[in-house]
BAFI-3210 file (N, C-alpha, C; in Angstrom, 3 decimals, decimal comma, padded with zeros to 6 digits):
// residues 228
n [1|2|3|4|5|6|7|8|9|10|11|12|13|14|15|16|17|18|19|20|21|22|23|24|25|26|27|28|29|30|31|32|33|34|35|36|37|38|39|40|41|42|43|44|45|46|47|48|49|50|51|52|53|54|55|56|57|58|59|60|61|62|63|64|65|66|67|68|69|70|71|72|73|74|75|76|77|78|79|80|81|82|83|84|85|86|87|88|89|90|91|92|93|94|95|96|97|98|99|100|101|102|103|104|105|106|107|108|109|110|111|112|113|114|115|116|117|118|119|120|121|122|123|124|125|126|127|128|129|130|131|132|133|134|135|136|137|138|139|140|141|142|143|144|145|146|147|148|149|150|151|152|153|154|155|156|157|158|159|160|161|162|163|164|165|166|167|168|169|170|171|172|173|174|175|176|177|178|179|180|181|182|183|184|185|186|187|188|189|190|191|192|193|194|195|196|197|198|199|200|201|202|203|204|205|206|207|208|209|210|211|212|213|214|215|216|217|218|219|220|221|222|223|224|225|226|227|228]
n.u [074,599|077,753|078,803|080,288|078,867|079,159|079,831|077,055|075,485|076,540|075,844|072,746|072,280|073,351|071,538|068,959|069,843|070,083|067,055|065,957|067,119|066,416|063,557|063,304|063,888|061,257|059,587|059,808|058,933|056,051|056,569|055,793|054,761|051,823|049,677|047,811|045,652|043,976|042,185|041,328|042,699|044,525|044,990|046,256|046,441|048,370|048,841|050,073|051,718|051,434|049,645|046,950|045,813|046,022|047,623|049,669|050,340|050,783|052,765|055,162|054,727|055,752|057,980|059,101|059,050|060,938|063,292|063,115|063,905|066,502|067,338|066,798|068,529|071,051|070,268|069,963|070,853|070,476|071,164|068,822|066,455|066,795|066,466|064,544|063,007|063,949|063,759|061,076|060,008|061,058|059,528|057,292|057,456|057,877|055,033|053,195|054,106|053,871|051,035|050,293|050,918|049,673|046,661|045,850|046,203|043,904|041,597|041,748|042,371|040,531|038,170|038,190|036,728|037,650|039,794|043,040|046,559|048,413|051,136|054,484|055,757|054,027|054,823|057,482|056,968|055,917|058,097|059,968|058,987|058,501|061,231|061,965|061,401|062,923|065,351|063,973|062,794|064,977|066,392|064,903|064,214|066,821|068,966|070,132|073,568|075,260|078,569|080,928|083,768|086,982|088,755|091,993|093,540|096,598|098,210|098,501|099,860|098,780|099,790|101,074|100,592|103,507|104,763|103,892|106,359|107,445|107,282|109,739|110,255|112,491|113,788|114,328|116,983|117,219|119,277|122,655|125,119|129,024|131,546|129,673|129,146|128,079|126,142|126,618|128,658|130,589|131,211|131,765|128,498|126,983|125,178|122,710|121,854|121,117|119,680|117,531|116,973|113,648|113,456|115,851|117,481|119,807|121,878|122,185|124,193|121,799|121,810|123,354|121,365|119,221|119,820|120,277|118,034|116,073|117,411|117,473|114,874|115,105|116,366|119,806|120,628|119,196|117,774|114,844|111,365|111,856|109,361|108,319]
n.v [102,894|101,944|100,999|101,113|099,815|101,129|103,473|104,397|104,437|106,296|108,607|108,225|109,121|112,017|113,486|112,799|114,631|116,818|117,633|117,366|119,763|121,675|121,680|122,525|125,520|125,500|125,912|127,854|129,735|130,141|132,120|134,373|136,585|135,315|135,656|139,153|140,929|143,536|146,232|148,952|151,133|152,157|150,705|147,583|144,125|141,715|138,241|136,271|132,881|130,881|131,810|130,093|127,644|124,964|124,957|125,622|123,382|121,788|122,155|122,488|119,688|118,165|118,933|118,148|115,309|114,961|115,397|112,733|111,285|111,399|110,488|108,156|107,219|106,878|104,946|102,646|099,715|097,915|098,373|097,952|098,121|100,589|101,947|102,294|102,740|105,537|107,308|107,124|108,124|110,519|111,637|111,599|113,400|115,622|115,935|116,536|119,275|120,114|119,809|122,172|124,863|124,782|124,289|126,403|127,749|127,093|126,301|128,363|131,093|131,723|131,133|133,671|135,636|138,286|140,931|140,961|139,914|137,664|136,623|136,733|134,723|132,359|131,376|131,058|129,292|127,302|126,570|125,313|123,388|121,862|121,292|119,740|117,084|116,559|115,448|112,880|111,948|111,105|109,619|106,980|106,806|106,315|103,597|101,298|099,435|097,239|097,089|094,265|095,155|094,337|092,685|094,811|094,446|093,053|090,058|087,100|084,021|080,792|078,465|075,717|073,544|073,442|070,220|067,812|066,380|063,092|062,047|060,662|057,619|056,757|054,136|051,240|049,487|046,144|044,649|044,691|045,561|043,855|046,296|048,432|052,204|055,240|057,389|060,031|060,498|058,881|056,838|053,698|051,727|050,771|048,253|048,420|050,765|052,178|053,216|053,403|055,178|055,057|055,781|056,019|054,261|054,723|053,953|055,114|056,347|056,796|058,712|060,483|061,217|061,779|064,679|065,588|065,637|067,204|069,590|069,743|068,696|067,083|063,804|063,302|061,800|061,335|063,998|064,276|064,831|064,101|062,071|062,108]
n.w [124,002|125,328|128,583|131,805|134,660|136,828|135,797|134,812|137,440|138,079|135,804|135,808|138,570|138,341|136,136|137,723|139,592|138,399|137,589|140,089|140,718|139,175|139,812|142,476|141,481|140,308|142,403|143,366|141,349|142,101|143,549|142,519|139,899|138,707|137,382|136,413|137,338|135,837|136,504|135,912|133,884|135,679|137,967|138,643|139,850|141,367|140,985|142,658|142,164|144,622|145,743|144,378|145,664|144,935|143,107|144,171|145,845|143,898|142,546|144,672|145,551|143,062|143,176|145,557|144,826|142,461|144,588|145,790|143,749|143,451|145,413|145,423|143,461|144,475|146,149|144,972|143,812|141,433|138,109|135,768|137,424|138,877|136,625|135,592|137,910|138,578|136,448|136,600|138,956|138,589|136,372|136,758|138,984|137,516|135,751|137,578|137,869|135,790|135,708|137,523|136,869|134,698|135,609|136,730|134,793|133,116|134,412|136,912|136,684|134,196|135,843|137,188|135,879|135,444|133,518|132,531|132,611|131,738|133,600|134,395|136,112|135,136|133,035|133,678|135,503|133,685|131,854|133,889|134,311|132,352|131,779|133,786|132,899|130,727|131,713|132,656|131,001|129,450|131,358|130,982|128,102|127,001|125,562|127,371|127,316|129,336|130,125|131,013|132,890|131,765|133,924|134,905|137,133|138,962|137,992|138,842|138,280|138,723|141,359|142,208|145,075|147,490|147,577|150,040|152,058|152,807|156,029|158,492|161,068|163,752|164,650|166,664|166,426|164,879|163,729|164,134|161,703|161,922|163,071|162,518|162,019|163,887|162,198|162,915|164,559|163,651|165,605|166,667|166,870|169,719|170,335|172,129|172,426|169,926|167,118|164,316|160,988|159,558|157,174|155,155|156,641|158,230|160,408|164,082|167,183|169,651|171,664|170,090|167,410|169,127|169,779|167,527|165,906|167,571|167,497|164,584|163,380|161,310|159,741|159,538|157,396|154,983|154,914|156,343|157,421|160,612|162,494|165,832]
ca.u [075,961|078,553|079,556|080,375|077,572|079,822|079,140|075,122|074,646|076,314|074,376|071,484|072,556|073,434|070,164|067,971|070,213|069,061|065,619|066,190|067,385|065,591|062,400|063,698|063,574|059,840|058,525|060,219|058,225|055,686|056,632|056,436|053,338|050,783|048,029|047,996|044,183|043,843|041,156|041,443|043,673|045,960|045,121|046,603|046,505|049,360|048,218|051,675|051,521|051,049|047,360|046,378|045,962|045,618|048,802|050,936|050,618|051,138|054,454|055,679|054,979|056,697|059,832|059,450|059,108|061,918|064,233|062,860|064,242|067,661|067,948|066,392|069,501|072,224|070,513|069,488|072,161|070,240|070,639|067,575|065,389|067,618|066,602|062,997|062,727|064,292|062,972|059,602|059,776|061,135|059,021|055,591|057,286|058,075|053,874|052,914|054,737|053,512|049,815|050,362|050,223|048,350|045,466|046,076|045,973|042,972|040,769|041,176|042,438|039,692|036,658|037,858|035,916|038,624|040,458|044,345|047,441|049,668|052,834|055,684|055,819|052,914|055,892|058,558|056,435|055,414|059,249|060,810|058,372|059,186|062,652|062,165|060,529|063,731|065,823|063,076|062,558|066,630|066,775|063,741|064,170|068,005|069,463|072,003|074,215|076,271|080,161|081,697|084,884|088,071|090,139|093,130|095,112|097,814|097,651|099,312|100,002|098,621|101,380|100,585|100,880|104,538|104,377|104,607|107,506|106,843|107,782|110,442|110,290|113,366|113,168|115,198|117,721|117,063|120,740|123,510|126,484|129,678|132,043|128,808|129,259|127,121|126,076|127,005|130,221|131,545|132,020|131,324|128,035|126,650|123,907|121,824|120,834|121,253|118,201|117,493|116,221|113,315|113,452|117,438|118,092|121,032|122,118|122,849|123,903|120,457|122,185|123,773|120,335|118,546|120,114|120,329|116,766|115,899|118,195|116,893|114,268|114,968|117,094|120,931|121,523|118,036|117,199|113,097|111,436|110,882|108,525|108,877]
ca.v [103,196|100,664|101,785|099,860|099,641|102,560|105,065|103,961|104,538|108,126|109,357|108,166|110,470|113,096|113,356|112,985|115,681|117,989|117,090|118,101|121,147|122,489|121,331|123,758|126,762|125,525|125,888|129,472|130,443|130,547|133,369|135,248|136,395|134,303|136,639|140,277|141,670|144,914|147,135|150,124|151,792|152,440|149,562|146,748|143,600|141,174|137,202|135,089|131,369|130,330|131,956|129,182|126,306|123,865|124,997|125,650|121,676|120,566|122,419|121,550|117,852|117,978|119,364|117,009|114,186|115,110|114,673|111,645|110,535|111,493|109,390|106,576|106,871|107,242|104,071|101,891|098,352|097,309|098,944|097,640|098,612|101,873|102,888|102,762|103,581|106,706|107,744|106,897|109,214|111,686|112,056|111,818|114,585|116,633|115,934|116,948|120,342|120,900|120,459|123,121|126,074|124,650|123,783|127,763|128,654|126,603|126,660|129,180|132,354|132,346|131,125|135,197|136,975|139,818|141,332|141,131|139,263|135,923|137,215|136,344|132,948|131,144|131,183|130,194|127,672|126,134|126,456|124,457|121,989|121,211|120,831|118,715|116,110|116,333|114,086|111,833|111,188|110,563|108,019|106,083|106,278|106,099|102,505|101,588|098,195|097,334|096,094|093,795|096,015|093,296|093,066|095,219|094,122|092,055|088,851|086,073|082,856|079,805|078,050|074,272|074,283|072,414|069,099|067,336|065,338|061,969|061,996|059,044|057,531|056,448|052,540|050,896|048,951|045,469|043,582|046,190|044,752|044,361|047,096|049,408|053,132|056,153|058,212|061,174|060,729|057,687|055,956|052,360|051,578|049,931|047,495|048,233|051,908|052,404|053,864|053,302|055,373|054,132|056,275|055,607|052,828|054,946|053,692|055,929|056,526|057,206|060,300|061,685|061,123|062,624|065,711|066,431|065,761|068,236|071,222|070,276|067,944|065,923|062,853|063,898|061,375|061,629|064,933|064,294|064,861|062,940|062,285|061,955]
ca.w [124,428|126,221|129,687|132,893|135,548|137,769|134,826|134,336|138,187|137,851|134,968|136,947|139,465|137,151|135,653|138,741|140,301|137,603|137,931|141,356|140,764|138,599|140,664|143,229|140,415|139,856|143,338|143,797|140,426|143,479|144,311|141,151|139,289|137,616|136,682|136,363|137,197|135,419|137,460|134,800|132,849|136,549|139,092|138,542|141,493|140,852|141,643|142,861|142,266|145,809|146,193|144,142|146,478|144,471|142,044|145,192|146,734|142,316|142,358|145,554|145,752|141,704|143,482|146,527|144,421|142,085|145,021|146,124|142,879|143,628|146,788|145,113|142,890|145,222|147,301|143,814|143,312|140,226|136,944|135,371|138,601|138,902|135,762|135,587|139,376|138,750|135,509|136,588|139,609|138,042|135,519|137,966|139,616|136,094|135,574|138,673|137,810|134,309|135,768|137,856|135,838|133,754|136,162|136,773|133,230|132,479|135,777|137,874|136,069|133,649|136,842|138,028|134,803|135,306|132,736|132,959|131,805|132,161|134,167|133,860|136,787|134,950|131,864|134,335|136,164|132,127|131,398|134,444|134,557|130,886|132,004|135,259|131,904|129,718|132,186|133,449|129,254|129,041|131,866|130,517|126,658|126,155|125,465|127,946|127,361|130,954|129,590|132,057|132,404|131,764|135,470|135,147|137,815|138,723|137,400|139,740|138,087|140,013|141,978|143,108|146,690|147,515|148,113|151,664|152,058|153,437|157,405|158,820|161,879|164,275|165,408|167,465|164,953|164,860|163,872|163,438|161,185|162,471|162,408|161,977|163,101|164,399|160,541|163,060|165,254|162,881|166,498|166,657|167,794|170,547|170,050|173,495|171,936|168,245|166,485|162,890|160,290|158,633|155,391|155,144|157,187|158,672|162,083|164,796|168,411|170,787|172,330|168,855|166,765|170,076|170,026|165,899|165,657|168,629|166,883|162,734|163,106|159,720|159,597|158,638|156,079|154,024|155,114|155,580|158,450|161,873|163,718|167,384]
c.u [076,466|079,162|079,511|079,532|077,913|079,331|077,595|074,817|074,904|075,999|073,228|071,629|072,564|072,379|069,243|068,836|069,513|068,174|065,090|066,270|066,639|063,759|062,147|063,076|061,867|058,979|058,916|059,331|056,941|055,339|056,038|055,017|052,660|050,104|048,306|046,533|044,428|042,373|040,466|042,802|045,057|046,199|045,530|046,766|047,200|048,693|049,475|050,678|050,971|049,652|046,637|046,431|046,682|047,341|049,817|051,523|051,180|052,427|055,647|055,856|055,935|058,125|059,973|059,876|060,732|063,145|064,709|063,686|065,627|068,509|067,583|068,001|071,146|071,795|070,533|070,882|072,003|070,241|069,546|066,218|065,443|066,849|064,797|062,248|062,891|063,880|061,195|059,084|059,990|060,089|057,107|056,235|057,115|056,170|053,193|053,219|054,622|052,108|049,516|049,836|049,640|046,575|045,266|045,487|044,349|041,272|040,325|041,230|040,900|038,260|036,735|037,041|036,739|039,629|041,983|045,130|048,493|050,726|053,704|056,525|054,664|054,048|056,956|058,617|056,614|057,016|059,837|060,090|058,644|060,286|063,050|061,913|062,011|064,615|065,532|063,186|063,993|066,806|065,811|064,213|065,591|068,485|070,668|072,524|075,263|077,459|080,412|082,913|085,682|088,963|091,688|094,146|096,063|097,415|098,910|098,801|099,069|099,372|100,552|101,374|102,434|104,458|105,000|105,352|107,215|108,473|108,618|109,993|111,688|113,498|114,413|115,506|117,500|118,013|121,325|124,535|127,558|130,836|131,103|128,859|128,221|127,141|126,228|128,074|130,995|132,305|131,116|129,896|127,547|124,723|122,366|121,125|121,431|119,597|118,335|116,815|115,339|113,078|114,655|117,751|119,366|120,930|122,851|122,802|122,193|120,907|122,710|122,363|119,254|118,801|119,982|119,037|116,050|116,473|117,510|115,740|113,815|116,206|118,821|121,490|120,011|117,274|115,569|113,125|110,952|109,972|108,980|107,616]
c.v [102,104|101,439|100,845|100,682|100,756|103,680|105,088|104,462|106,200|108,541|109,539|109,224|111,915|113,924|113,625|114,372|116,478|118,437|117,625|119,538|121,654|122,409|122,635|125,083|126,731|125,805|127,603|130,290|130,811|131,322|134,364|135,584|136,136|134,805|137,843|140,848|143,240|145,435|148,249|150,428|151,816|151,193|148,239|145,529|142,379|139,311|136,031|133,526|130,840|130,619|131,154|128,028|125,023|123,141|124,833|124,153|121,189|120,847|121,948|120,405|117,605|117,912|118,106|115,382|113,919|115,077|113,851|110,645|110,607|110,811|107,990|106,292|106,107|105,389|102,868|100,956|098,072|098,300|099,080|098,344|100,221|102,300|103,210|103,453|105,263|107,693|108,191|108,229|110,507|112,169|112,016|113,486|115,788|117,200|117,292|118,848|121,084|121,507|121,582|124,757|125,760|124,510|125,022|128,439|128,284|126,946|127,869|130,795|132,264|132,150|133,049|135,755|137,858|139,693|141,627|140,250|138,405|137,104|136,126|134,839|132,076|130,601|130,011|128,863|126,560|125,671|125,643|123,141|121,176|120,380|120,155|117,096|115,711|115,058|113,060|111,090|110,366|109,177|107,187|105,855|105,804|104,212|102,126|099,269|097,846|096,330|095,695|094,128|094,666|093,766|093,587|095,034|092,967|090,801|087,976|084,744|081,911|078,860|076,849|074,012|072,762|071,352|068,546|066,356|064,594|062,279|060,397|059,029|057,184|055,029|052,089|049,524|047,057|044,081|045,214|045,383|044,749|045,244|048,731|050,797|054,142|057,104|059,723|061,567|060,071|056,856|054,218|052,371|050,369|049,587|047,725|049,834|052,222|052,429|053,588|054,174|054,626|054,332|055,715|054,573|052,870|055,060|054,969|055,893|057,320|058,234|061,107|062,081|062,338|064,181|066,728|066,523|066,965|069,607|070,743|069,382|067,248|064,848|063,557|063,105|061,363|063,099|065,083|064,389|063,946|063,225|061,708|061,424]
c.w [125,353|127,337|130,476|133,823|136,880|137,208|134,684|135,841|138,328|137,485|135,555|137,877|139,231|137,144|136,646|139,790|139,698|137,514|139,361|141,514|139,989|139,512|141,943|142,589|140,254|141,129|143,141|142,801|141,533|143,764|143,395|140,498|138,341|136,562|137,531|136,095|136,857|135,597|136,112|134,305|134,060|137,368|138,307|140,136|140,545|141,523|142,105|142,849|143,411|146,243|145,709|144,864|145,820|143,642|143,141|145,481|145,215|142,660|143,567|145,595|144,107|142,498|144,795|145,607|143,362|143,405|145,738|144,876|142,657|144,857|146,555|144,233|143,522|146,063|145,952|143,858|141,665|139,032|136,131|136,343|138,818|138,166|135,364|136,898|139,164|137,933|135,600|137,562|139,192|137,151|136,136|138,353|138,333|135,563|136,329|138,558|136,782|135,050|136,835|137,609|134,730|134,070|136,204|136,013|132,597|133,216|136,519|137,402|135,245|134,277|137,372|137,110|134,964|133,709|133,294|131,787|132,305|132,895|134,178|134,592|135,920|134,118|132,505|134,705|134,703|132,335|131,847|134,622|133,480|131,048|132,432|134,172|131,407|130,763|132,511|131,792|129,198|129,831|131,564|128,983|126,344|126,745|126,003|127,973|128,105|129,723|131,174|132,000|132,460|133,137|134,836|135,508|137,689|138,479|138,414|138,719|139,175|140,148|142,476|144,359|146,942|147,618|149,266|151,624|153,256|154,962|157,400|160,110|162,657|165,020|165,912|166,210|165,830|164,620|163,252|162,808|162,115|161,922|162,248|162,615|163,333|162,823|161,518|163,694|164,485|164,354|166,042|167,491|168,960|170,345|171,066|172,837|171,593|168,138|164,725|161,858|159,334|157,198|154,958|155,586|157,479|159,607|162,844|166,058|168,787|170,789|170,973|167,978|167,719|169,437|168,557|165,707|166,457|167,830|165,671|162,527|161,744|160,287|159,124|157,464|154,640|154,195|155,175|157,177|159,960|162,440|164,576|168,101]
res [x|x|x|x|x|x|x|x|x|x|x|x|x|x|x|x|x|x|x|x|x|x|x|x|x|x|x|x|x|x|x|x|x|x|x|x|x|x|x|x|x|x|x|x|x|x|x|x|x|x|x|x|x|x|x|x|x|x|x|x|x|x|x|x|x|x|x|x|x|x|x|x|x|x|x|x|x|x|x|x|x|x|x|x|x|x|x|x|x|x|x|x|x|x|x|x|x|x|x|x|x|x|x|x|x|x|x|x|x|x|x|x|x|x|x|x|x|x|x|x|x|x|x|x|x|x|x|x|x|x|x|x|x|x|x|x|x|x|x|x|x|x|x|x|x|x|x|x|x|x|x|x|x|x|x|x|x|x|x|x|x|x|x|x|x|x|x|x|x|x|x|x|x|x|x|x|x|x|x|x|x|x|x|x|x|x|x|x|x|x|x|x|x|x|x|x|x|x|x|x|x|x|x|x|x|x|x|x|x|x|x|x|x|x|x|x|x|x|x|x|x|x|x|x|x|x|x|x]
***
């Protein structure tokens, strides 16, 4: 199946939740009874899961471990690592939870020599431990292929960044024609301080040039900007 690497870590989750939960259901069998010693025809003595030592610590640590494998999910980055990490635990714990009542069924019920009958937790115990297996199998056997989802969003053009417009300087004018006037009052100027542009090479009073450059700092007849 094709899914993006968001959906692969929730399944994961999914799955080992289940595993979880049901793990839960398998300790509580526990409670419930295993073996049914029949005395005679009236006595009956009932044997709960937990009097077995041995079965009590299988089923427990199954269910502990099952939701060890649900925090491995939740913390897991890697899909690949994710998926055997989680599978793997799970399915130790799912073990762990079969041999249980089975160590029960095999071992210790028939070391009593009494006469009796399975009850109705050895079933439960078989049943959920089965179950705690089915998701541990799913995140291990099924074939998962990560899609790199295609970006959605907005799409911005790329803009080439403006270009810097070459700076002038202001030089003190060097022959002024005659006749020549200020490019901002149109007075005549005077030769002792006149300024020159050096992008333009438009003459101007000192004090008029001063003051325009100060308020727009560009030149007024090439519009670029000065430096000072």
């Amino acid at each position: 199946m094709e899914v993006s690497p968001q959906a692969v870590m929730g399944r994961f989750f999914k799955l080992a939740s289940v595993t979880a939960g049901i793990g839960a259901v398998h300790v509580l069998t526990l409670l419930m009874s295993w073996y049914t010693v029949v005395s005679d025809t009236i006595t009956t003595t009932p044997i709960q899961g937990y009097v077995i030592t041995e079965s009590m610590y299988m089923s427990i640590g199954g269910g502990i471990i099952g939701g060890v494998a649900v925090l491995l999910s939740s913390l897991s980055s890697s899909i690949r690592t994710a998926r055997w990490l989680i599978g793997t635990t799970s399915l130790v714990g799912a073990l762990l939870a079969i041999a249980s009542p089975a160590y029960a069924h095999l071992m210790i019920i028939p070391a009593l020599h009494a006469e009796g009958h399975l009850g109705i937790g050895i079933f439960m115990s078989y049943l959920s431990a089965i179950a705690m297996a089915v998701p541990a199998v799913t995140i291990i056997a099924t074939p998962i292929r990560v899609e790199v989802m295609p970006y959605t969003g907005p799409y911005y053009p790329s803009v080439s960044p403006p270009a810097v417009e070459e700076a002038v300087e202001l030089v003190q004018a060097a022959e002024i024609p005659p006749g020549a006037i200020c490019g901002i009052c149109y007075q005549e100027l005077d030769p002792s301080a006149t300024l020159m542009c050096s992008g333009c090479q438009t003459l101007f009073h000192k004090g008029c040039i001063d003051i325009w450059v100060n308020l727009n700092g560009t030149c007024p007849s090439c519009k670029k900007p000065v430096l000072r």
